[in-house]
mmCIF file as gemmi writes it, N, C-alpha and C atoms, coordinates in Angstrom:
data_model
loop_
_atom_site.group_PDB
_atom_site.id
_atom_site.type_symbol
_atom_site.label_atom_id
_atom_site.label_alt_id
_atom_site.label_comp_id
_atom_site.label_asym_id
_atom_site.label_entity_id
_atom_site.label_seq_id
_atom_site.pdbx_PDB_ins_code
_atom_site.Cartn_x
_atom_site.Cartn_y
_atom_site.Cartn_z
_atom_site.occupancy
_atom_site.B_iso_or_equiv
_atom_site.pdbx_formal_charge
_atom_site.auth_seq_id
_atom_site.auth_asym_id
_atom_site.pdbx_PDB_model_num
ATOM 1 N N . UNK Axp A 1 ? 103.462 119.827 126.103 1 0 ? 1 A 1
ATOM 2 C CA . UNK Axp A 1 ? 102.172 119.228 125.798 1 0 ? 1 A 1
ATOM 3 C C . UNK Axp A 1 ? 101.387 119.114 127.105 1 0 ? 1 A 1
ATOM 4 N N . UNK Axp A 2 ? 100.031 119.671 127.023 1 0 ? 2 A 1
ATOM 5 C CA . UNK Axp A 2 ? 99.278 119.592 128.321 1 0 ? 2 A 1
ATOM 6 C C . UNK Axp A 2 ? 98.627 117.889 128.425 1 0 ? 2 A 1
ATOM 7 N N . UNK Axp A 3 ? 97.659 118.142 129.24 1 0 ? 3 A 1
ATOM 8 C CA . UNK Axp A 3 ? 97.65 116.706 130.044 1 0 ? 3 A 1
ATOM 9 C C . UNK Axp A 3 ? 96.201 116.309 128.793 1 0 ? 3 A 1
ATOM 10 N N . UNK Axp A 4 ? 95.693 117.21 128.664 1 0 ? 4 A 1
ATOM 11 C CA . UNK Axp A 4 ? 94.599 117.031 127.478 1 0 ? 4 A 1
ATOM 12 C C . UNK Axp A 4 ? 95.076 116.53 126.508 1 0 ? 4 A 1
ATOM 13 N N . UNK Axp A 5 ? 96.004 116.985 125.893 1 0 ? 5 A 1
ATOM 14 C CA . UNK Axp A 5 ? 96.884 116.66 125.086 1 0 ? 5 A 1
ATOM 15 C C . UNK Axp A 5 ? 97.898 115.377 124.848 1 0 ? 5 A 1
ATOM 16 N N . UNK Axp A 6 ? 97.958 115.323 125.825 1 0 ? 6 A 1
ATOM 17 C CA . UNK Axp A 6 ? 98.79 113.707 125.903 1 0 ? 6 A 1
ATOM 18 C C . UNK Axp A 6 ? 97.893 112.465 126.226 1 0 ? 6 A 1
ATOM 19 N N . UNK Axp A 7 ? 96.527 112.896 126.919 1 0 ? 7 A 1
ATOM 20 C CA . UNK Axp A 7 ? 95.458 112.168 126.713 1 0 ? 7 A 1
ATOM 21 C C . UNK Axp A 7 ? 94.996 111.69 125.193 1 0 ? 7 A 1
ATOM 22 N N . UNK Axp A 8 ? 94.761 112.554 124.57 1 0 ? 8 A 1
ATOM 23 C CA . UNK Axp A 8 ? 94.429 112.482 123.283 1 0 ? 8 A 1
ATOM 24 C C . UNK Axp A 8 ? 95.386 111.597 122.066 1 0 ? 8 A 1
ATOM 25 N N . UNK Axp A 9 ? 96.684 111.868 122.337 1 0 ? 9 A 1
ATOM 26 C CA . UNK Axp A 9 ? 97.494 111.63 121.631 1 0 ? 9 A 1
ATOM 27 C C . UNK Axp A 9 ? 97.444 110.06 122.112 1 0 ? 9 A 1
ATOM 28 N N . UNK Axp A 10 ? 97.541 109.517 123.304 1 0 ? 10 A 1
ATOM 29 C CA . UNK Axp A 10 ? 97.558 108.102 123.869 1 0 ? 10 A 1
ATOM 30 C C . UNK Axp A 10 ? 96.334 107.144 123.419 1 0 ? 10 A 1
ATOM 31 N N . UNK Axp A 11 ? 95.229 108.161 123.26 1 0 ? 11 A 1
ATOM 32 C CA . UNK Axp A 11 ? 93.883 107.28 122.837 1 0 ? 11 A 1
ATOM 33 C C . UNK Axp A 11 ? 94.47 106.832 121.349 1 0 ? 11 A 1
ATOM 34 N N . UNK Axp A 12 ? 94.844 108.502 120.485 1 0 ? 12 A 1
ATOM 35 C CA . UNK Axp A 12 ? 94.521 108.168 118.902 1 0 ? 12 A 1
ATOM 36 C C . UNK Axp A 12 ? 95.8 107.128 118.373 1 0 ? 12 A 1
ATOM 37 N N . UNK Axp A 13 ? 96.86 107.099 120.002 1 0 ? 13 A 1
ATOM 38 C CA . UNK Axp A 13 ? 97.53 105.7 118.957 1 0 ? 13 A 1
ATOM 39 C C . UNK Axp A 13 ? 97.078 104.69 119.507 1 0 ? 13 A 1
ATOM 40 N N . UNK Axp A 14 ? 96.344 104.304 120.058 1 0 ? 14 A 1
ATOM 41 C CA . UNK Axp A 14 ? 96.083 103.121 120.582 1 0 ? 14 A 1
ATOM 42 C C . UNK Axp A 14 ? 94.752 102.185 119.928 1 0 ? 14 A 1
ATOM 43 N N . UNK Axp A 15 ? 94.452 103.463 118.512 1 0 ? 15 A 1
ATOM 44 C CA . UNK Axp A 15 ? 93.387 102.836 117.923 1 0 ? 15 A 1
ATOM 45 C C . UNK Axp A 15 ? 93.874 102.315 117.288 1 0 ? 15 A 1
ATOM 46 N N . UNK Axp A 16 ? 93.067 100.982 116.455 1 0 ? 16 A 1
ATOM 47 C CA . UNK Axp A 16 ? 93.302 99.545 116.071 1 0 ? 16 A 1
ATOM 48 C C . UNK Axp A 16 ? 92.04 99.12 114.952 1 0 ? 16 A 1
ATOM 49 N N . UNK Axp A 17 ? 91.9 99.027 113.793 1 0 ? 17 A 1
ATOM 50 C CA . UNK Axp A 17 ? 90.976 99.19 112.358 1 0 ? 17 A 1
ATOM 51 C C . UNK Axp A 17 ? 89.978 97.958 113.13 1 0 ? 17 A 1
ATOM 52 N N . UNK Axp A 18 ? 88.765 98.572 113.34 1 0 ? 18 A 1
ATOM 53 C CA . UNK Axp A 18 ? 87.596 97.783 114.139 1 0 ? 18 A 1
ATOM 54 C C . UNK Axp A 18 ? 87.095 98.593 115.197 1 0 ? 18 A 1
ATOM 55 N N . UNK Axp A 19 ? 88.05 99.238 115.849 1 0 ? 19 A 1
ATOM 56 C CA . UNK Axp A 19 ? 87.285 99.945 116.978 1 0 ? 19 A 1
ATOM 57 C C . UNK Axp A 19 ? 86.485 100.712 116.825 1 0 ? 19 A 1
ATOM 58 N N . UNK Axp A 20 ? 85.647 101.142 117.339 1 0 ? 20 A 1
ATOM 59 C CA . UNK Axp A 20 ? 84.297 101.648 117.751 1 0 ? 20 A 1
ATOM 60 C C . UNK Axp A 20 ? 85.352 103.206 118.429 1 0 ? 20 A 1
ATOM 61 N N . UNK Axp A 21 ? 84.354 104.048 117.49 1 0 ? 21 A 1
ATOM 62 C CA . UNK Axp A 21 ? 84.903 105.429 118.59 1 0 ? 21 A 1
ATOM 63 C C . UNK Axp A 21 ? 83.951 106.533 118.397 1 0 ? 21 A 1
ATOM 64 N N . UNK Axp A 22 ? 83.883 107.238 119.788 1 0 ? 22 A 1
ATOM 65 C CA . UNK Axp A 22 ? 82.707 108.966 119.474 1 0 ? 22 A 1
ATOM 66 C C . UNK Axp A 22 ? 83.804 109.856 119.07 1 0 ? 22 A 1
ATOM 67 N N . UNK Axp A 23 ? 83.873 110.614 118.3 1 0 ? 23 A 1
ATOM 68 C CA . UNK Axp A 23 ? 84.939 111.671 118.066 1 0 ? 23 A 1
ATOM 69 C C . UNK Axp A 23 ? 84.187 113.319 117.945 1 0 ? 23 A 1
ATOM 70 N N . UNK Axp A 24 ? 84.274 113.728 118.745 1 0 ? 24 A 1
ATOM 71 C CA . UNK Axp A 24 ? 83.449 115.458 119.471 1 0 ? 24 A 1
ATOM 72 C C . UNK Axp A 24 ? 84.64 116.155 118.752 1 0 ? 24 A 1
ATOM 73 N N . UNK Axp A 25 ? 84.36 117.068 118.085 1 0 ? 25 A 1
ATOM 74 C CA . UNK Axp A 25 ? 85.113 118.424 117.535 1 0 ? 25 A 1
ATOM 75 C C . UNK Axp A 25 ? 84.514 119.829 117.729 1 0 ? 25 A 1
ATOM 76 N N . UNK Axp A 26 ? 85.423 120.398 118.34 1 0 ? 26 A 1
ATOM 77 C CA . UNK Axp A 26 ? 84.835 121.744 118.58 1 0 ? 26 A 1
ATOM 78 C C . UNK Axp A 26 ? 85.167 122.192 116.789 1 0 ? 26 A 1
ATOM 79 N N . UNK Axp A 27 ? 84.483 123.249 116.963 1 0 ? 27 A 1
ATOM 80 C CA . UNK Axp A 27 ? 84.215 123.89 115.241 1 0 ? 27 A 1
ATOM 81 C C . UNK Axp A 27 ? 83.962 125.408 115.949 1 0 ? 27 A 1
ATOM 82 N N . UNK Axp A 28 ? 84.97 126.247 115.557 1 0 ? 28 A 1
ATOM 83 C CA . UNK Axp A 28 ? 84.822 127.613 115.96 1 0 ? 28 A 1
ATOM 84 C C . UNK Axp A 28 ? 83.933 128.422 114.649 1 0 ? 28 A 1
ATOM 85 N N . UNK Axp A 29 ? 83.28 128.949 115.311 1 0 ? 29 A 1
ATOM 86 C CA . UNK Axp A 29 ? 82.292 130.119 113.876 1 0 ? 29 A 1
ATOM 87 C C . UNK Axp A 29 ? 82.437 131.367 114.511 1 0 ? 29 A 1
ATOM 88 N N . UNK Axp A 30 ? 82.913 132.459 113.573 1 0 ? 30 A 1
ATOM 89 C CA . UNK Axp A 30 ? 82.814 133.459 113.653 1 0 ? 30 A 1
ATOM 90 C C . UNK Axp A 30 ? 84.355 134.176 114.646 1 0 ? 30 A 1
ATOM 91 N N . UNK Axp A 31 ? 84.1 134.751 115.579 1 0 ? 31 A 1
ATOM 92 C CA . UNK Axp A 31 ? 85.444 135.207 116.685 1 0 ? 31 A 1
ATOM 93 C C . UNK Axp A 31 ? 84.996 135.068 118.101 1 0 ? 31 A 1
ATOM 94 N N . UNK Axp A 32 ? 83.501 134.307 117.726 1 0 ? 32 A 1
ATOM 95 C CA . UNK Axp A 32 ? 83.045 134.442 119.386 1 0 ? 32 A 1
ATOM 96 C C . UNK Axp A 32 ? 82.358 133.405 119.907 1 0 ? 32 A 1
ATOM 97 N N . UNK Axp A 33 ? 81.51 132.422 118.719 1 0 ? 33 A 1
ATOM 98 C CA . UNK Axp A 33 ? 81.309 131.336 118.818 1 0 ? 33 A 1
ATOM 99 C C . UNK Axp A 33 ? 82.314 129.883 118.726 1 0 ? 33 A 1
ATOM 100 N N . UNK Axp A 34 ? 81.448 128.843 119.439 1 0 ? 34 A 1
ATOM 101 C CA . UNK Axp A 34 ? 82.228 127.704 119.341 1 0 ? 34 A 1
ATOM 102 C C . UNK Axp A 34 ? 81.011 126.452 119.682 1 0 ? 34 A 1
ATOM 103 N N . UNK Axp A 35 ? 80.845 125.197 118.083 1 0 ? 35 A 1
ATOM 104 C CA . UNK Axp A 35 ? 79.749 124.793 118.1 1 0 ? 35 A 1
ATOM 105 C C . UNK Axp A 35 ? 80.679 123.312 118.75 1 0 ? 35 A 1
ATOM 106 N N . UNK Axp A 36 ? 79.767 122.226 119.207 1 0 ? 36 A 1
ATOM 107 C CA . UNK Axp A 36 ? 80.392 121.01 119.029 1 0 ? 36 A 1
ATOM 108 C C . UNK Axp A 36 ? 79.693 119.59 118.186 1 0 ? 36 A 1
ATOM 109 N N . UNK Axp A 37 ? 80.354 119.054 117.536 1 0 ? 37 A 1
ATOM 110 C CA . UNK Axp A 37 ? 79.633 118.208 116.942 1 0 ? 37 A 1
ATOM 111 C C . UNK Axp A 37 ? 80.293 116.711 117.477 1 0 ? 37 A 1
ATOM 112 N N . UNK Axp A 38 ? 79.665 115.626 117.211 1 0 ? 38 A 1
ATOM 113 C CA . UNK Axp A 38 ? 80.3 114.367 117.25 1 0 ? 38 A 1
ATOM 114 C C . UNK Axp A 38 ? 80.343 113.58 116.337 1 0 ? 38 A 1
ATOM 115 N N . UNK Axp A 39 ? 80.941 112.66 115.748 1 0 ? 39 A 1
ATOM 116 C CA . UNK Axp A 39 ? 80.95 111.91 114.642 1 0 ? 39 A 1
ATOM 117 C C . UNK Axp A 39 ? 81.276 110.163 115.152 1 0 ? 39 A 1
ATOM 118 N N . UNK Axp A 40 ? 80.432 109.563 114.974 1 0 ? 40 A 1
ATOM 119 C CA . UNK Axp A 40 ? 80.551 108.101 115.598 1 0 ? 40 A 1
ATOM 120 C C . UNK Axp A 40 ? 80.389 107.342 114.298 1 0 ? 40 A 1
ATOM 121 N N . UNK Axp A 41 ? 81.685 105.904 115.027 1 0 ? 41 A 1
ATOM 122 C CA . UNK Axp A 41 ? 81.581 105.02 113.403 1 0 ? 41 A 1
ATOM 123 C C . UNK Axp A 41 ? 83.115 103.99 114.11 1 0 ? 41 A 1
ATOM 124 N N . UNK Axp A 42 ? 83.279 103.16 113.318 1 0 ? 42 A 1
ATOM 125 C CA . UNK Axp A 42 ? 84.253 102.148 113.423 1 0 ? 42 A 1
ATOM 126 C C . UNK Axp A 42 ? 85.387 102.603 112.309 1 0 ? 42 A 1
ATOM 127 N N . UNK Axp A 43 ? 87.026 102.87 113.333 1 0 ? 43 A 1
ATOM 128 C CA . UNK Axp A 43 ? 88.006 103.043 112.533 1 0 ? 43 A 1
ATOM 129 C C . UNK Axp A 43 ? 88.221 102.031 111.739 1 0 ? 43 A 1
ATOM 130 N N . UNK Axp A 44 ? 88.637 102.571 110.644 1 0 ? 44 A 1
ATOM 131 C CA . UNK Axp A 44 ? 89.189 102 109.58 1 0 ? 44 A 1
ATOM 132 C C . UNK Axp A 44 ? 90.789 102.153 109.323 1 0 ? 44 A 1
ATOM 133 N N . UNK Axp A 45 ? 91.038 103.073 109.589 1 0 ? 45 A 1
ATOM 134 C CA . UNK Axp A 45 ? 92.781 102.743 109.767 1 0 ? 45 A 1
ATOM 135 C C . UNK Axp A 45 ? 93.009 104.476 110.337 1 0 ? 45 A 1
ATOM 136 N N . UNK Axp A 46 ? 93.893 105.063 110.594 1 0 ? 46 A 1
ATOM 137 C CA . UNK Axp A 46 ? 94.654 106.551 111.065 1 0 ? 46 A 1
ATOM 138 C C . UNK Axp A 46 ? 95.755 106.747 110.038 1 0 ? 46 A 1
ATOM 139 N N . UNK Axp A 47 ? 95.791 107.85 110.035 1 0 ? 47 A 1
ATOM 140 C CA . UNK Axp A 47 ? 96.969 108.422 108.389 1 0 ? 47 A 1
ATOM 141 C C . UNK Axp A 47 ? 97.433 109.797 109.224 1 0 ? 47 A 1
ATOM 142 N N . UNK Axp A 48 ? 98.748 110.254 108.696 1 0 ? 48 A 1
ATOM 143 C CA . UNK Axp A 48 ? 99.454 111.555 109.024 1 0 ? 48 A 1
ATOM 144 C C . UNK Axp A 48 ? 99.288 111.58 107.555 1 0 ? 48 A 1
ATOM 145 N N . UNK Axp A 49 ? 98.531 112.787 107.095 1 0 ? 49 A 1
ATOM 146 C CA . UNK Axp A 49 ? 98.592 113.189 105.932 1 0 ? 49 A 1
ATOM 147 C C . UNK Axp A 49 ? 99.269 114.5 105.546 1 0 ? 49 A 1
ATOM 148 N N . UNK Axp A 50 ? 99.562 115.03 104.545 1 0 ? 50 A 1
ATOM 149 C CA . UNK Axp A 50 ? 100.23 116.117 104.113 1 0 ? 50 A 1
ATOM 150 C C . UNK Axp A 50 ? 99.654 116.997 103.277 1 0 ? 50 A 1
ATOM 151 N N . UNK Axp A 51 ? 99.857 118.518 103.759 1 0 ? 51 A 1
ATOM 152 C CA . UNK Axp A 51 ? 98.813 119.079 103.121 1 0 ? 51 A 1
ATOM 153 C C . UNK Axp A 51 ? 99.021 120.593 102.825 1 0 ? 51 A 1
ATOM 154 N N . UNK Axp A 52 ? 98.691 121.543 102.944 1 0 ? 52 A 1
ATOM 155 C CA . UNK Axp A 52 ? 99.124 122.868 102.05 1 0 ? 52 A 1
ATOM 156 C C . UNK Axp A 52 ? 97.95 123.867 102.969 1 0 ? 52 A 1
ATOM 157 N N . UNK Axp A 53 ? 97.269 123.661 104.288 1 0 ? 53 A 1
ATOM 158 C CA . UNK Axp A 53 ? 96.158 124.321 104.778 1 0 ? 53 A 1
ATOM 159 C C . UNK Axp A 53 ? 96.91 125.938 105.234 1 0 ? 53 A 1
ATOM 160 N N . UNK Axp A 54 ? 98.175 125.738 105.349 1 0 ? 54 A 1
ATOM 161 C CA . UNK Axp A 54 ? 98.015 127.054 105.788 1 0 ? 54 A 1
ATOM 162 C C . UNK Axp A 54 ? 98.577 128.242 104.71 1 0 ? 54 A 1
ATOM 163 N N . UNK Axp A 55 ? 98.552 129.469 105.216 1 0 ? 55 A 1
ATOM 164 C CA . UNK Axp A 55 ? 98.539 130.764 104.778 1 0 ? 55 A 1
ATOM 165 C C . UNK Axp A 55 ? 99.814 131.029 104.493 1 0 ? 55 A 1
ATOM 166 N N . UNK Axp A 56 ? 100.648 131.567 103.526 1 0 ? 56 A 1
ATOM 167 C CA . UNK Axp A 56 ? 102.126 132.144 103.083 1 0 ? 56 A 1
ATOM 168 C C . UNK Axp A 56 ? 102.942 131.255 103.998 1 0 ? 56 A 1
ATOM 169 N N . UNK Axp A 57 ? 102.976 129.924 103.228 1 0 ? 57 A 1
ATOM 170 C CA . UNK Axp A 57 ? 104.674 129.447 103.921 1 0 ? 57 A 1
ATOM 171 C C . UNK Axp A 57 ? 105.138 128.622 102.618 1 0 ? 57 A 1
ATOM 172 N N . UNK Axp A 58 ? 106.26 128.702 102.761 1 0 ? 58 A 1
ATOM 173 C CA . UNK Axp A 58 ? 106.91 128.501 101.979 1 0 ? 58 A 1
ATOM 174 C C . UNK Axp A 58 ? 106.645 126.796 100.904 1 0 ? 58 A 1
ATOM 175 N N . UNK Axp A 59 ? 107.015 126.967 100.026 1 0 ? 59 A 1
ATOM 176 C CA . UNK Axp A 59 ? 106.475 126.027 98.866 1 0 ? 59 A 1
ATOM 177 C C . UNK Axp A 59 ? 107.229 124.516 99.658 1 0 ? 59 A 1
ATOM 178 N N . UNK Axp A 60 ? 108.42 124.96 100.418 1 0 ? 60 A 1
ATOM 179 C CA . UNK Axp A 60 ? 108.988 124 100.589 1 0 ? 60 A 1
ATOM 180 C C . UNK Axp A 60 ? 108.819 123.035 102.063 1 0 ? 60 A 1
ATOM 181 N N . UNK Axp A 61 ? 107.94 124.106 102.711 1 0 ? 61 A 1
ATOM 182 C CA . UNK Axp A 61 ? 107.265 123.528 104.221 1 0 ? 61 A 1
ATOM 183 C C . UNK Axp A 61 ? 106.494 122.539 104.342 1 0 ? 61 A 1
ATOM 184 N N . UNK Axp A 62 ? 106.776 120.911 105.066 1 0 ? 62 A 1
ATOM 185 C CA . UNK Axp A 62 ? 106.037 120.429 105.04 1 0 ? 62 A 1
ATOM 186 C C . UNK Axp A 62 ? 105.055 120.159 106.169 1 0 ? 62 A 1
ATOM 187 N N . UNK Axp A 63 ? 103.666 120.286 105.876 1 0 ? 63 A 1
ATOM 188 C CA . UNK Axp A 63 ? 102.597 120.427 107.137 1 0 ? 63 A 1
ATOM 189 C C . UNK Axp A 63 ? 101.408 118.879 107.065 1 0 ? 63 A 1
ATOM 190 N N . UNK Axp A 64 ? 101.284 118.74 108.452 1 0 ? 64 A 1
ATOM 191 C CA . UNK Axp A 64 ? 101.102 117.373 108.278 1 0 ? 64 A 1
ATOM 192 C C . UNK Axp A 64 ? 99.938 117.35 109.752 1 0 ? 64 A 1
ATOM 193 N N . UNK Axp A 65 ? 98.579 116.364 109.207 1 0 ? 65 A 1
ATOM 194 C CA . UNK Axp A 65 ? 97.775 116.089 110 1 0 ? 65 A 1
ATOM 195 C C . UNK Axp A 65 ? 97.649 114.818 110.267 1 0 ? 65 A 1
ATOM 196 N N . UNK Axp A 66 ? 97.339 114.626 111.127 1 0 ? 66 A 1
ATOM 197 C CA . UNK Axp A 66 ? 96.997 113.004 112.034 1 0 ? 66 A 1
ATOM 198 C C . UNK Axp A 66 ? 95.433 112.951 111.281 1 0 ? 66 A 1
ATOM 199 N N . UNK Axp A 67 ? 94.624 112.208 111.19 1 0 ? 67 A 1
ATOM 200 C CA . UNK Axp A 67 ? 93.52 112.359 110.457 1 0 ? 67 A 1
ATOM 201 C C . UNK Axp A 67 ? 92.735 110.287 111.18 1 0 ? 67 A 1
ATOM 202 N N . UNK Axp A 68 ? 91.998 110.29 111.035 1 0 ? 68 A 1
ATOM 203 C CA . UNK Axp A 68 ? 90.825 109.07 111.175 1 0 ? 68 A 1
ATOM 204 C C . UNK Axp A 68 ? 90.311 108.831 110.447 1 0 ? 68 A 1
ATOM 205 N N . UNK Axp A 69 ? 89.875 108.004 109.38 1 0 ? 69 A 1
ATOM 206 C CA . UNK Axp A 69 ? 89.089 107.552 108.539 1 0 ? 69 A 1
ATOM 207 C C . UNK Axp A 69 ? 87.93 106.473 109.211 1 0 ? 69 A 1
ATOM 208 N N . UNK Axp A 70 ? 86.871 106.61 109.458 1 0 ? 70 A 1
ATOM 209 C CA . UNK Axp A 70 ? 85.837 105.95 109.813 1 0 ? 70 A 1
ATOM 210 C C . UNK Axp A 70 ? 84.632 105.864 108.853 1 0 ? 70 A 1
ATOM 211 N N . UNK Axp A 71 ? 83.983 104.609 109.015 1 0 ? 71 A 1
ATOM 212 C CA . UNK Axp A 71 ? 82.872 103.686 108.752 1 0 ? 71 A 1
ATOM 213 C C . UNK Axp A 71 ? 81.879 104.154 109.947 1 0 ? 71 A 1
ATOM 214 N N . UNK Axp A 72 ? 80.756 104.888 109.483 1 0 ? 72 A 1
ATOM 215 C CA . UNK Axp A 72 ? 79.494 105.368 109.816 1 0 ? 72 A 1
ATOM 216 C C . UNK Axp A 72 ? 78.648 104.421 110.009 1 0 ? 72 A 1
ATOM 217 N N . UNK Axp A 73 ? 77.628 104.179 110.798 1 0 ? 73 A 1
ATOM 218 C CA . UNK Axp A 73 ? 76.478 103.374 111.202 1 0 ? 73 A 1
ATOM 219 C C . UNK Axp A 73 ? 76.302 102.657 109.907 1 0 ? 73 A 1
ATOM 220 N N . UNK Axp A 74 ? 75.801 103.573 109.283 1 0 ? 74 A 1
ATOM 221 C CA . UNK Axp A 74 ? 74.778 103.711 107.413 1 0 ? 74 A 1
ATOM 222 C C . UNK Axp A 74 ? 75.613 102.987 106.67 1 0 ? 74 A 1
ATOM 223 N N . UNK Axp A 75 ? 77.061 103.151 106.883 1 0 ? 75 A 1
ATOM 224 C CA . UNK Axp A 75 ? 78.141 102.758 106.022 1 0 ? 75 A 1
ATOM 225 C C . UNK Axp A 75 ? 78.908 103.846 105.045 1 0 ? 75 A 1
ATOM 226 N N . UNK Axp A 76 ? 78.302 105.273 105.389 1 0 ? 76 A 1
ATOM 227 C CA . UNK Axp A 76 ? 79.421 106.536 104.771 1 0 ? 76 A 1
ATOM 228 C C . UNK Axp A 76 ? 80.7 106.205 105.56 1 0 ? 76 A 1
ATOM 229 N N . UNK Axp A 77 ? 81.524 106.424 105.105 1 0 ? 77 A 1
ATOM 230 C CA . UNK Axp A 77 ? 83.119 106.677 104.848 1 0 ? 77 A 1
ATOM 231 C C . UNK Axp A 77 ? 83.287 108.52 105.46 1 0 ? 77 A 1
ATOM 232 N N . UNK Axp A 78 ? 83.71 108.669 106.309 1 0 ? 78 A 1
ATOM 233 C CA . UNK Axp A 78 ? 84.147 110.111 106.526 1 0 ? 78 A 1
ATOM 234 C C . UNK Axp A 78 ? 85.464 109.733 107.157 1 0 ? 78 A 1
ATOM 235 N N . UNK Axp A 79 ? 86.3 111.032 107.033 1 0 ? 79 A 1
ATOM 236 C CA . UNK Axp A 79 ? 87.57 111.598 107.657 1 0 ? 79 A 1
ATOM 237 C C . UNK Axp A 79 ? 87.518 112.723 108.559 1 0 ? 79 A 1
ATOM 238 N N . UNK Axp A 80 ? 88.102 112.058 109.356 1 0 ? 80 A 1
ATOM 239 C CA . UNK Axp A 80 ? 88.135 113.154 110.829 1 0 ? 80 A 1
ATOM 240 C C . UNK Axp A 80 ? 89.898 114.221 110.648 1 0 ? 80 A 1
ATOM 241 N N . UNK Axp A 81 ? 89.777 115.21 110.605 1 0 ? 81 A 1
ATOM 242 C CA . UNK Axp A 81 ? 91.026 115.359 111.044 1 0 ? 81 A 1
ATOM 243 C C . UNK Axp A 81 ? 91.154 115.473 112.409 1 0 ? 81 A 1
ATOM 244 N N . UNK Axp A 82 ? 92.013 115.239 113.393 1 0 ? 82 A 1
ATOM 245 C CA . UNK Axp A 82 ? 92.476 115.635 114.584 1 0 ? 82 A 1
ATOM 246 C C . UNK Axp A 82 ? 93.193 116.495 114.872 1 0 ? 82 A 1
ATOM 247 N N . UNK Axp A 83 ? 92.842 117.296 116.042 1 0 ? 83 A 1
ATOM 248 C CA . UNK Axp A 83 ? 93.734 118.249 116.181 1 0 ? 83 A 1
ATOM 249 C C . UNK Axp A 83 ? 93.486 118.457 118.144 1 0 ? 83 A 1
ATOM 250 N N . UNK Axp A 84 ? 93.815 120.092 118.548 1 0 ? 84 A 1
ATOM 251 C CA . UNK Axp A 84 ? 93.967 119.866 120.182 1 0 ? 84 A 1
ATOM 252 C C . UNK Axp A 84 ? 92.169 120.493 120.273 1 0 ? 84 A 1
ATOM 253 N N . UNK Axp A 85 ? 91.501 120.238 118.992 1 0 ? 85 A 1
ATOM 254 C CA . UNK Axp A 85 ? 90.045 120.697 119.453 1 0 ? 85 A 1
ATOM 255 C C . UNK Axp A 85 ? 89.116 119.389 119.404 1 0 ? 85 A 1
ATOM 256 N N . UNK Axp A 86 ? 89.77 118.603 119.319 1 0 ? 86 A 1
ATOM 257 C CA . UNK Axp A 86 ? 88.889 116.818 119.024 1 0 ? 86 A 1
ATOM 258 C C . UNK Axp A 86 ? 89.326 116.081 120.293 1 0 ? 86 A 1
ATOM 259 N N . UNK Axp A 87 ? 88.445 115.678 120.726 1 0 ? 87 A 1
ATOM 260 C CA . UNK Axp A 87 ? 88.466 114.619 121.903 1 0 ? 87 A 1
ATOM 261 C C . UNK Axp A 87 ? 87.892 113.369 121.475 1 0 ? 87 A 1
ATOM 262 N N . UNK Axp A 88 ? 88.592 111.778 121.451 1 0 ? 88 A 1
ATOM 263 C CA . UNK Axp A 88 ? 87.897 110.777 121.38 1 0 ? 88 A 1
ATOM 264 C C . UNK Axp A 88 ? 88.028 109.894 122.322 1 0 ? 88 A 1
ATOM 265 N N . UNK Axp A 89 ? 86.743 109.186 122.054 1 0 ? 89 A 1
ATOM 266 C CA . UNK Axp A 89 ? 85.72 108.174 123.427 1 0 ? 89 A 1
ATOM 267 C C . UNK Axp A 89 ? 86.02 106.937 122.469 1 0 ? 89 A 1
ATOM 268 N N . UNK Axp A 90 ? 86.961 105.992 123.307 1 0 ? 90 A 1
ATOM 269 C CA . UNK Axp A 90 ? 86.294 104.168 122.767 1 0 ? 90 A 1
ATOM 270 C C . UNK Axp A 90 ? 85.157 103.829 123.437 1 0 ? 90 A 1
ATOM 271 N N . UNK Axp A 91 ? 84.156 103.373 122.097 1 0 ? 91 A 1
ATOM 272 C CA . UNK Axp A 91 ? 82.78 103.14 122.868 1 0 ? 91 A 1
ATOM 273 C C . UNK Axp A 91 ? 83.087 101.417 123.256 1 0 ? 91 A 1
């Protein structure tokens, strides 16, 4: 695990349902682009969820994301998944 990486991993456990966080995701388009967006809002709790995203593996493989559920300014509800293309900021 790189140092980005263990950065990341140290922030997303150290969040706590109240905190305030910026969460930047790179979003690749196409084979040559790469956009970034941010999503700001107060956690609401973190989940390892389970899920079926990838391509020919077996029925019996289980694949599993770290994910954020946050409370938006407005009060929308979105889910972040995390991965090594998301960086988050405690504001």
């Amino acid at each position: 695990m790189n140092t980005a990486e263990q950065e990341l991993r140290e922030v997303y456990d150290s969040l706590k349902p109240g905190d305030r966080v910026e969460v930047i995701h790179g979003v690749t388009v196409g084979s040559s682009a790469t956009w970034s967006t941010a999503t700001v809002g107060k956690v609401l709790r973190r989940e390892r969820r389970r899920h079926g995203l990838h391509f020919r593996r077996n029925a019996d493989d289980k694949v599993y994301s770290d994910v954020l559920i946050l409370a938006r300014d407005d009060g929308e509800l979105t889910t972040v998944t995390v991965d090594e293309f998301t960086r988050i900021k405690k504001l």
